[in-house]
C-alpha positions as CSV (number, residue, x, y, z in Angstrom):
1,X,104.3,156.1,144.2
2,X,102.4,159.5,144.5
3,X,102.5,162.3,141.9
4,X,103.6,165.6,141.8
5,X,102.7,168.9,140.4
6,X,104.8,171.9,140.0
7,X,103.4,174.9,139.1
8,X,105.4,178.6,138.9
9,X,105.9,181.1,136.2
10,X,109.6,181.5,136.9
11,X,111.4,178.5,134.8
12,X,114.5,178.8,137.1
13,X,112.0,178.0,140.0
14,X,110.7,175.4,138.9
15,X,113.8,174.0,138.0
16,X,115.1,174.1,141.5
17,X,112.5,172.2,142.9
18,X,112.3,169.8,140.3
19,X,116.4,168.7,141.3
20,X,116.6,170.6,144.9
21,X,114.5,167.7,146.5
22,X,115.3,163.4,146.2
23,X,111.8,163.4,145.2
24,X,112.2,159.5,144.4
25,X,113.4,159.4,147.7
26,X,110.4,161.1,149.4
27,X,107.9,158.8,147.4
28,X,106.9,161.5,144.6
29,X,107.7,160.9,140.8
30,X,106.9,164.5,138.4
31,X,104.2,164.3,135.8
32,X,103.9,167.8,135.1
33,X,105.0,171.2,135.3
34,X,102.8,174.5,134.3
35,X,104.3,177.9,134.2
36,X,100.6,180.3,134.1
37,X,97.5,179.3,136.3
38,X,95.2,178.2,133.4
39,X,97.9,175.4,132.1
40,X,98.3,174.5,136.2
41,X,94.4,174.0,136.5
42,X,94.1,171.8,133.4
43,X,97.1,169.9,134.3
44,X,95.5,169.5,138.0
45,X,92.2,167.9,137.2
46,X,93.8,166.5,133.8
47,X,96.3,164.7,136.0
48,X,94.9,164.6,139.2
49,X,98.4,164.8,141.5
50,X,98.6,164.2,144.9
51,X,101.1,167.1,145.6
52,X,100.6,170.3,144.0
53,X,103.7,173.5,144.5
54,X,101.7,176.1,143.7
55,X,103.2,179.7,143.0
56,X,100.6,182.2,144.9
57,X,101.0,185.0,142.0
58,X,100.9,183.5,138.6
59,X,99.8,184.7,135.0
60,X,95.6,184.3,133.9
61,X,94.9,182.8,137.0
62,X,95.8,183.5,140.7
63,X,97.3,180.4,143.0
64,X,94.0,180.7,145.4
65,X,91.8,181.0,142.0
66,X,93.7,177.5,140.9
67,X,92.8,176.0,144.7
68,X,88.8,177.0,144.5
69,X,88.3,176.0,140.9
70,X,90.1,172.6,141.4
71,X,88.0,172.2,145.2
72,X,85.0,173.3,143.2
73,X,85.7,170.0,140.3
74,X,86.2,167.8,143.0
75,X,90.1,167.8,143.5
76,X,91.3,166.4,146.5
77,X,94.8,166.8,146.6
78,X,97.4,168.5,148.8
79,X,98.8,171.9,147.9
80,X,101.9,173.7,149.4
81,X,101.4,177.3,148.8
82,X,104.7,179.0,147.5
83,X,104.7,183.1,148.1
84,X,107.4,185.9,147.2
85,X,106.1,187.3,149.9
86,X,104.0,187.0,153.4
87,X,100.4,187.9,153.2
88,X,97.9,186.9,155.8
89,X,94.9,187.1,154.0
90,X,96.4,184.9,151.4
91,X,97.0,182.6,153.8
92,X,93.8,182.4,155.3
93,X,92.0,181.9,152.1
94,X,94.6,179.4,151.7
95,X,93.6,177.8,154.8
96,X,89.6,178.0,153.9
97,X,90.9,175.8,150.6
98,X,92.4,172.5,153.0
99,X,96.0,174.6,152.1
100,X,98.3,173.0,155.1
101,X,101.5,175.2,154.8
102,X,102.4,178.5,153.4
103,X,105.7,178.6,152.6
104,X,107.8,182.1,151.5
105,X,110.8,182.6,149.1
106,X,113.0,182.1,149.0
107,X,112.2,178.5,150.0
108,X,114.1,177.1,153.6
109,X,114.9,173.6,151.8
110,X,114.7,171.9,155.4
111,X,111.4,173.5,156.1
112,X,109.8,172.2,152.4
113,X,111.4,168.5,153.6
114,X,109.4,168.6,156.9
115,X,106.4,170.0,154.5
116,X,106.5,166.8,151.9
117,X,107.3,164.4,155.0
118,X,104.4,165.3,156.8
119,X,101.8,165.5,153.3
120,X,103.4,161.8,152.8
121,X,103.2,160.6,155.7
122,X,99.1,161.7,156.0
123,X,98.6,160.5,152.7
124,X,99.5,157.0,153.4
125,X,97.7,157.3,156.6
126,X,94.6,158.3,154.4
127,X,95.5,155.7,151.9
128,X,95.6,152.7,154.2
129,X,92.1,153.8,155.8
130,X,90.5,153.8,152.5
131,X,91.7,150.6,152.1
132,X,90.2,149.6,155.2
133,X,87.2,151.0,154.6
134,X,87.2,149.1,151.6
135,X,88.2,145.7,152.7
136,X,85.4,146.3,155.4
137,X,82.6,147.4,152.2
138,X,84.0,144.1,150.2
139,X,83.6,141.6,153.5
140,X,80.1,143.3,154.2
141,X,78.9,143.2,150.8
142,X,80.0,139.4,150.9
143,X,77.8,138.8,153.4
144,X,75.0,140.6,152.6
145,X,74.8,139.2,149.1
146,X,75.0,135.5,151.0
147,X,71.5,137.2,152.6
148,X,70.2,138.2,149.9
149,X,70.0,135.2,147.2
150,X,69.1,132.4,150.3
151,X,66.2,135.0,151.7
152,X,67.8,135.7,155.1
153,X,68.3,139.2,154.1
154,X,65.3,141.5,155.1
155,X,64.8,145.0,155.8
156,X,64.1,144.6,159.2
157,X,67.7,143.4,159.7
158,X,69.4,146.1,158.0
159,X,71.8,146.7,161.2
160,X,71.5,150.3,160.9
161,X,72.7,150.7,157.2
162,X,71.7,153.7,155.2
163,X,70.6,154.5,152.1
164,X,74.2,156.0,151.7
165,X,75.7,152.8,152.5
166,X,74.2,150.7,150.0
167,X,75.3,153.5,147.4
168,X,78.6,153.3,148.6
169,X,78.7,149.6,148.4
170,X,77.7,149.7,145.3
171,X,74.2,147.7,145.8
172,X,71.4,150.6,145.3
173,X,69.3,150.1,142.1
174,X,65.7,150.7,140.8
175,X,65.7,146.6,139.9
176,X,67.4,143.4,140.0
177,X,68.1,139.7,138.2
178,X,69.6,136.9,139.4
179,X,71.5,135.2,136.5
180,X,73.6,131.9,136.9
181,X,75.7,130.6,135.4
182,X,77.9,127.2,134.3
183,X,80.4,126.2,132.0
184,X,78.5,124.6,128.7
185,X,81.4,122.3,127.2
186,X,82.4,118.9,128.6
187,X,86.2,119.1,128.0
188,X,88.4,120.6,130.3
189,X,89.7,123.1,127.4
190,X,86.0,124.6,126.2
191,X,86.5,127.9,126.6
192,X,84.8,130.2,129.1
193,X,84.1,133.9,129.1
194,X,83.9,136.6,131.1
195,X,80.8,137.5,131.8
196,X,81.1,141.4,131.1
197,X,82.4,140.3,127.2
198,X,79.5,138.7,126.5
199,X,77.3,142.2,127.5
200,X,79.8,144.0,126.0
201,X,79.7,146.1,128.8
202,X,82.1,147.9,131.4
203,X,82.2,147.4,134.9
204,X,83.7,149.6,136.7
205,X,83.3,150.3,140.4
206,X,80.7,146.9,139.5
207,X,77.6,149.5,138.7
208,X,76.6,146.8,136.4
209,X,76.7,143.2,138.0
210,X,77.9,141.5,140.9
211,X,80.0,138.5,140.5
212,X,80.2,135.9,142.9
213,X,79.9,132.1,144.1
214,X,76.7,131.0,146.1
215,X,76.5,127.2,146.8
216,X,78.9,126.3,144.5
217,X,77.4,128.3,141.6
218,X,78.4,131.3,139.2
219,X,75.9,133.7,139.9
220,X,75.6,137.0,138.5
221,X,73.9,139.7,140.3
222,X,72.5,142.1,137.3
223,X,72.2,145.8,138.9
224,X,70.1,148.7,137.4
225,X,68.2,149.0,134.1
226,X,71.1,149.3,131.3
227,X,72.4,146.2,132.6
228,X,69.3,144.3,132.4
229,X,68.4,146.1,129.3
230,X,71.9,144.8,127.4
231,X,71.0,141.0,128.8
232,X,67.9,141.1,127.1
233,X,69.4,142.1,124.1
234,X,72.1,139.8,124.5
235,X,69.5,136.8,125.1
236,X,67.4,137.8,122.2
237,X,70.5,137.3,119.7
238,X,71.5,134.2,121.0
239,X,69.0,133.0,121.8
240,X,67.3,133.2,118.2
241,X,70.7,132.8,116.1
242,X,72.5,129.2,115.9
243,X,75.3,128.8,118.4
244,X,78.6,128.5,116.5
245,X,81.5,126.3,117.4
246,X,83.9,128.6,119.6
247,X,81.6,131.2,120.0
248,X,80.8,132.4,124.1
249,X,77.8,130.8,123.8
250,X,79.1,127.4,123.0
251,X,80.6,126.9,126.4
252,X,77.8,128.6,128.6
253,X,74.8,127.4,130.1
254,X,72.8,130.3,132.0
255,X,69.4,130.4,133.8
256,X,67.5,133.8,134.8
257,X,65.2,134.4,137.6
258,X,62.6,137.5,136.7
259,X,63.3,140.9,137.5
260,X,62.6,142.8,141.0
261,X,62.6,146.1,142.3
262,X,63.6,145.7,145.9
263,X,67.0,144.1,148.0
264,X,64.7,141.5,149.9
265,X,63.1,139.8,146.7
266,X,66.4,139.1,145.3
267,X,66.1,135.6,147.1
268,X,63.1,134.9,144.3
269,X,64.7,135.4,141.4
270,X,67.7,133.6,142.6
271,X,65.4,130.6,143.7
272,X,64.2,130.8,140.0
273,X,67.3,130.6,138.4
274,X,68.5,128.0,140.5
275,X,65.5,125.6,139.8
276,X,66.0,125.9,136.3
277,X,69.8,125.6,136.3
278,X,68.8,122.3,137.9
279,X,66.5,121.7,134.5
280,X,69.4,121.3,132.2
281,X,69.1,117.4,131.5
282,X,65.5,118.7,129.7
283,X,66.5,121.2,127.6
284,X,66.5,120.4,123.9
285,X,69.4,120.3,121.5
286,X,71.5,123.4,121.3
287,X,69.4,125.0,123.8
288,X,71.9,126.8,126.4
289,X,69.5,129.1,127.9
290,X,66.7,129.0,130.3
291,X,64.7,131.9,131.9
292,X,61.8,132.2,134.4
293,X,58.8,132.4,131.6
294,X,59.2,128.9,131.0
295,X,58.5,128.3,134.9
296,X,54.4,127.5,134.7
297,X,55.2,124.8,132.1
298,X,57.7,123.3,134.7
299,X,55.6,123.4,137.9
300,X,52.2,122.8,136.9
301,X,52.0,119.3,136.8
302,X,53.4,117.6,139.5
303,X,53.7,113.9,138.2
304,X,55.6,111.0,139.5
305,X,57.2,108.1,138.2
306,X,55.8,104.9,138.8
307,X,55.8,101.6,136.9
308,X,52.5,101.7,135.6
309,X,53.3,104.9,133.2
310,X,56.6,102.8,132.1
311,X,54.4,99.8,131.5
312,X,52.1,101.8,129.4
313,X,54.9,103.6,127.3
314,X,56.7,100.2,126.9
315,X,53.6,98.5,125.5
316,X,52.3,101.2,123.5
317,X,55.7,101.2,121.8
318,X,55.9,97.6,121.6
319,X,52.3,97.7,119.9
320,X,53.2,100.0,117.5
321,X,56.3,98.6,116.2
322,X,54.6,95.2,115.9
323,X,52.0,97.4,113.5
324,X,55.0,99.6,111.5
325,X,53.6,102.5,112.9
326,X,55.5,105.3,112.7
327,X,53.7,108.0,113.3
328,X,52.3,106.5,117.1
329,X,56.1,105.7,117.4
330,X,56.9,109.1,117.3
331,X,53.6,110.8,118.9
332,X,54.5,108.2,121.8
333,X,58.0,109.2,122.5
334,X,57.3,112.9,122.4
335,X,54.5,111.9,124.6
336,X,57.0,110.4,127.0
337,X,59.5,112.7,126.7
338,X,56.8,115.5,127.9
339,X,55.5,113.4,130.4
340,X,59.4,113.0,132.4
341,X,59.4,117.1,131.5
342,X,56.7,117.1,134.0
343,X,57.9,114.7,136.8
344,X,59.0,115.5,140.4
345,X,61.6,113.3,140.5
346,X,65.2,113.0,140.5
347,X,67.3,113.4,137.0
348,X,68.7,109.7,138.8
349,X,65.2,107.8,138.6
350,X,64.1,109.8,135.3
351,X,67.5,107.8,133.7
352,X,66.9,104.7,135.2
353,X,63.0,104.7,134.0
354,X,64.7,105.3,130.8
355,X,66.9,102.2,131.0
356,X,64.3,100.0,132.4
357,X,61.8,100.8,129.5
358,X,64.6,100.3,127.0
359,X,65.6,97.1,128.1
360,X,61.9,96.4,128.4
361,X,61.2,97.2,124.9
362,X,64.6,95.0,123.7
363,X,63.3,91.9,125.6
364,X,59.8,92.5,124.0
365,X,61.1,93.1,120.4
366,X,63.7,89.9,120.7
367,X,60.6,87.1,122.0
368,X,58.6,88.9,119.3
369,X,61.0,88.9,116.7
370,X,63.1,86.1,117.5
371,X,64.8,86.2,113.5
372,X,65.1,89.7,113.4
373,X,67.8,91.2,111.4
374,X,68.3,94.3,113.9
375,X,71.3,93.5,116.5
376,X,70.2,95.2,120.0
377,X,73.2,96.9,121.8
378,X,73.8,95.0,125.1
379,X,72.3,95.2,128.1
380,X,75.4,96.6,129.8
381,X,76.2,98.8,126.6
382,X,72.8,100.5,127.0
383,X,72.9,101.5,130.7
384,X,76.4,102.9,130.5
385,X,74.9,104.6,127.4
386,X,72.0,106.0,129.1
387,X,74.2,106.6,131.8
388,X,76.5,109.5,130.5
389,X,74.1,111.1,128.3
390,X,73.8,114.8,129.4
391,X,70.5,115.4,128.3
392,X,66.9,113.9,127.4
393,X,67.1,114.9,123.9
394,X,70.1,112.6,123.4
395,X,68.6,109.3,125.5
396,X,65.6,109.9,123.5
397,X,67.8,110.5,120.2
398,X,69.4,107.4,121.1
399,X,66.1,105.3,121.9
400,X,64.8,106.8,118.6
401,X,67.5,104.8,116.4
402,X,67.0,101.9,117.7
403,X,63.4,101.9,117.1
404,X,64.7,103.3,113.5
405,X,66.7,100.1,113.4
406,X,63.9,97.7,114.2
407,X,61.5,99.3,111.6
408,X,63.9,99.6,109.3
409,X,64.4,96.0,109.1
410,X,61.0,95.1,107.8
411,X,60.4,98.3,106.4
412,X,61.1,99.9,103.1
413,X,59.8,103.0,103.9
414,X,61.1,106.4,101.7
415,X,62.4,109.4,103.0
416,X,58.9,110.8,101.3
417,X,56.9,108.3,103.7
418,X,58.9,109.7,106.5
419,X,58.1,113.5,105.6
420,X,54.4,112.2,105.4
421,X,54.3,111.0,108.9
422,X,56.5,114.5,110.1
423,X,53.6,116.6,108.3
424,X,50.8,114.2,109.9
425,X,52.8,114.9,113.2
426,X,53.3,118.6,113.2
427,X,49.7,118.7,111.8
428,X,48.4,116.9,115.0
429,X,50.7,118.9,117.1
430,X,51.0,122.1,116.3
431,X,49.4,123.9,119.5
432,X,52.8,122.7,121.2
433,X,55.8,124.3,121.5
434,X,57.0,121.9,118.7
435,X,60.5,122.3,117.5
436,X,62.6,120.9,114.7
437,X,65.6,120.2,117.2
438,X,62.7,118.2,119.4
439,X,60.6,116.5,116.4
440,X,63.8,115.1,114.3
441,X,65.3,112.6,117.5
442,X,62.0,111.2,117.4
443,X,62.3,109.9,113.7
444,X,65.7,108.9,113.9
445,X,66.9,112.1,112.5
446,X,70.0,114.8,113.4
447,X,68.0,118.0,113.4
448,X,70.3,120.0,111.0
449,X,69.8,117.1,108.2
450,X,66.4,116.8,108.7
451,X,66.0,121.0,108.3
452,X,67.7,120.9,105.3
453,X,65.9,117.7,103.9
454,X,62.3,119.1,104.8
455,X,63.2,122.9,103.5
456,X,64.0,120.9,100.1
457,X,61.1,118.9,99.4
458,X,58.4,121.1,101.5
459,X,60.1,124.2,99.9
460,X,60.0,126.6,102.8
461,X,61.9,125.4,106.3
462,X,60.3,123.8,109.2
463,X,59.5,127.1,111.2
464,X,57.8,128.9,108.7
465,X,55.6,125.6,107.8
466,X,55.1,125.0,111.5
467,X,54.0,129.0,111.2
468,X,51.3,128.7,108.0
469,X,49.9,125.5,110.1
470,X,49.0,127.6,113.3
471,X,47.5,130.7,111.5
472,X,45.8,128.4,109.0
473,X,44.4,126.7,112.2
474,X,44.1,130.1,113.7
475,X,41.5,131.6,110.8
476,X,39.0,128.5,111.4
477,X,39.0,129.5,115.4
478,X,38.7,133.2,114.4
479,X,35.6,132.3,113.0
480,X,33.8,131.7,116.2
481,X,33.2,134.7,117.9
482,X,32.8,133.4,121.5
483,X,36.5,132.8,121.7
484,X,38.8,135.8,122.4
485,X,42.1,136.6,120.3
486,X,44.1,135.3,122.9
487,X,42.9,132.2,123.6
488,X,43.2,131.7,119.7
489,X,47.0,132.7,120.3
490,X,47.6,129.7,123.1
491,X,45.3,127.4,121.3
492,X,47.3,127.4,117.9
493,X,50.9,127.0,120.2
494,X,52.0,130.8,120.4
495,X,52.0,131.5,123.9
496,X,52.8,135.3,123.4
497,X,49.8,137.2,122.1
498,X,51.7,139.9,120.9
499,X,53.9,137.7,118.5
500,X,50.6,136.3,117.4
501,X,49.4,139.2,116.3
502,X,53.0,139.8,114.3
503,X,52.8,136.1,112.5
504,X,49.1,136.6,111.7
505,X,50.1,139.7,109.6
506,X,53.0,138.6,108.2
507,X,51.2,135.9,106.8
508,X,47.1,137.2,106.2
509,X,48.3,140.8,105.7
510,X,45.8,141.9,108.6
511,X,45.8,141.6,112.3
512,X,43.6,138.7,113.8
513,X,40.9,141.5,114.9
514,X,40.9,142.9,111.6
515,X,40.1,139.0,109.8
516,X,37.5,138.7,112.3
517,X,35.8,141.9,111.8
518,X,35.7,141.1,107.7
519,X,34.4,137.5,108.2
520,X,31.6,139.8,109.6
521,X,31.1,142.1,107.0
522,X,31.0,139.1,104.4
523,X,28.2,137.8,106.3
């Protein structure tokens, strides 16, 4: 229903046209009346109405006075001029102001009908072309946004679209990133978010994002700098805080393509995103986020699966259970589990490489240890196993146990022994991008009982001990002078030379340039 405005400053006026007209009837419903031109203005761009009676002569402001100032603030609405008298140059100023009808007192009752009727009548007419137009925007923009993420889209093919057009479809920006996204719980009744609650931000008119599906996929079109801005922020505490049960983040899984500045290389952050939201089975435990930066790592090695890598894994685990060798147990499976990081192959042949190496290892084991006290799952107990895992972390986690199991059984090996091999480990590793959810599956261990554990006998957590390793290992490079700060950063595992610099001060209490130019001095 449209909205009406009455505005006189004779009360008995305004009463008659509040009851002389079915304004129900006509498809108007009141939400204000003003009785001097200031209250009428306020009320009009307060309000916005669609119908406006406006008394010509009024109090503090006159009825064309009302009609400029309101033009002026962007009011598009209809008036109907009401006059005690007949004044043509009224009228024309009137007229100048989009004013349709003049109309003198006393008021002809049949003559205001035919005035509403017609307003009505072109305001629905106006109405339904907006909505037109609109439909016609939303079908475009459809389309085009189908162009843009699969690279048909290109500027050559514009089909005469302006500048103006993208603005009006809402698609103009200074810079773009392609997130997608995919529900992160297995159960039908994990909850899901929208994606604007977990910006905390609006998005009206969508200035922000775009929403939509693209091959099946929940992709997010990120629009303009505050949006990207509040994503980063949004990634940077999730991303560094634990997830907690129920939170958004516990039923999410999202995968960013980098930012870009212009419509036609939308396609590349898209083609990003959607090769990493294909990289889930890798990620490690409680990770439910993956962006373009870790791209290089993926594609730099192309490796394939063959049966002379799962020979060598099998026997080299094989070898080293014979010999109670935990550590190589452990340095091999993270080995392994980096090397199927690498492959080219499907997430299909990386799990049945798995399940041939495990079943492998258990025939090896059993001829080896025929009187073993460690009962092997069954054959068809580990494929179905293998087989609805999710992730690599948790076949790996599972493999791990079992290899636990078998040790175990001729070992008598204390917790302290184990937190001897985890320090030889880290201490052998620590220029990778070692983590405590990665390390503890490999030593039979659930990460949270393992940080706990180590924090209690090592007496600082895993992090900050994985920390004092790199920087200790850090001040020996710094000592030769032929190799440059930032190839100390990637050499001691921190891949970010700027978050080198923050560690090394935390912990020396000078910057890395500043320990190298007092090494000198001490000379």
């Amino acid at each position: 229903m449209e909205t009406l405005l009455i505005a006189d400053d004779e009360k008995n006026i305004r009463d008659g046209l509040k009851c002389i007209p079915d304004w129900e009837a006509l498809g108007f419903a009141l939400c204000g009346e003003a009785a001097n031109g200031e209250e009428a203005l306020s009320l009009i761009l307060k309000s916005r109405p669609s119908l406006v009676l406006l008394d010509i002569r009024m109090p503090k402001l006159t009825g064309i006075d009302i009609i400029r100032i309101a033009r002026e603030q962007g009011y598009n609405g209809r008036f109907i001029i009401l006059s005690g008298y007949s004044d043509f140059s009224y009228a024309q100023a009137a007229i100048r102001y989009g004013v349709e009808y003049y109309l003198t007192k006393p008021i002809d009752e049949d003559e205001l009908l035919d005035a509403i009727n017609t307003i009505r009548e072109s305001i629905a007419a106006e109405h339904q072309k907006s909505d037109s137009i609109a439909l016609y925007r939303e079908k475009a923009k459809d389309v085009i946004l189908h162009e843009l993420v699969t690279g048909v889209w290109s500027g050559d093919s514009a089909n005469g679209l302006s500048s103006q057009d993208f603005q009006n479809m809402e698609l103009a920006a200074d810079i773009y990133q392609v997130v997608i996204y995919e529900k992160f719980g297995l159960l039908p009744s994990d909850k899901s978010y929208h994606f604007a609650d977990l910006l905390n931000i609006t998005n009206n008119g969508n200035h922000s994002f775009e929403s939509f599906q693209e091959d099946s996929r929940n992709v997010i079109l990120l629009k303009g700098s505050f949006a990207l801005r509040r994503f980063e922020e949004f990634l940077s505490h999730y991303e560094k805080a634990e997830i907690e049960e129920g939170s958004p983040m516990d039923s999410l899984f999202l995968a960013y393509g980098h930012p870009v500045r212009s419509l036609d290389e939308i396609y590349l952050s898209y083609e990003e995103a959607s090769a990493l939201i294909r990289r889930r089975f890798f990620c490690s435990q409680g990770q439910h986020t993956l962006g373009y930066h870790e791209l290089p790592a993926m594609t730099s090695h192309r490796l394939l699966i063959s049966d002379d890598k799962l020979n060598e894994y099998c026997s080299a685990l094989t070898n080293y259970l014979q010999a109670n060798n935990r550590k190589q147990v452990a340095a091999t499976l993270f080995s392994m589990e980096e090397y199927l990081y690498s492959v080219d192959s499907t997430i299909t042949s990386i799990r049945l490489f798995l399940t041939d190496l495990f079943l492998q290892l258990k025939e090896n084991i059993n001829k080896l240890y025929s009187n073993a006290r460690v009962s092997f799952p069954s054959n068809t107990a580990i494929i179905d196993k293998i087989e609805h895992c999710h992730y690599l972390y948790e076949i790996i986690l599972y493999l791990s146990e079992q290899v636990k199991a078998i040790m175990d059984s001729s070992d008598n090996s204390s917790r302290d022994t184990i937190l001897d091999d985890i320090l030889y480990y880290i201490d052998n590793n620590y220029q990778n991008n070692i983590k405590l959810e990665t390390i503890a599956p490999l030593f039979g261990y659930n990460s949270a009982y393992l940080g706990k554990l180590f924090t209690k006998l090592i007496g600082e957590n895993f992090n900050s001990y994985v920390d004092h390793r790199r920087i200790e290992h850090s001040k020996k490079l710094l000592e030769q002078q032929n190799i440059k700060v930032y190839e100390v950063s990637e050499k001691v595992g921190y891949k970010n030379v700027d978050y080198f610099h923050k560690k090394f001060k935390k912990y020396v209490g000078i910057s890395p340039a500043e320990y190298r130019k007092q090494l000198k001095l001490d000379e």
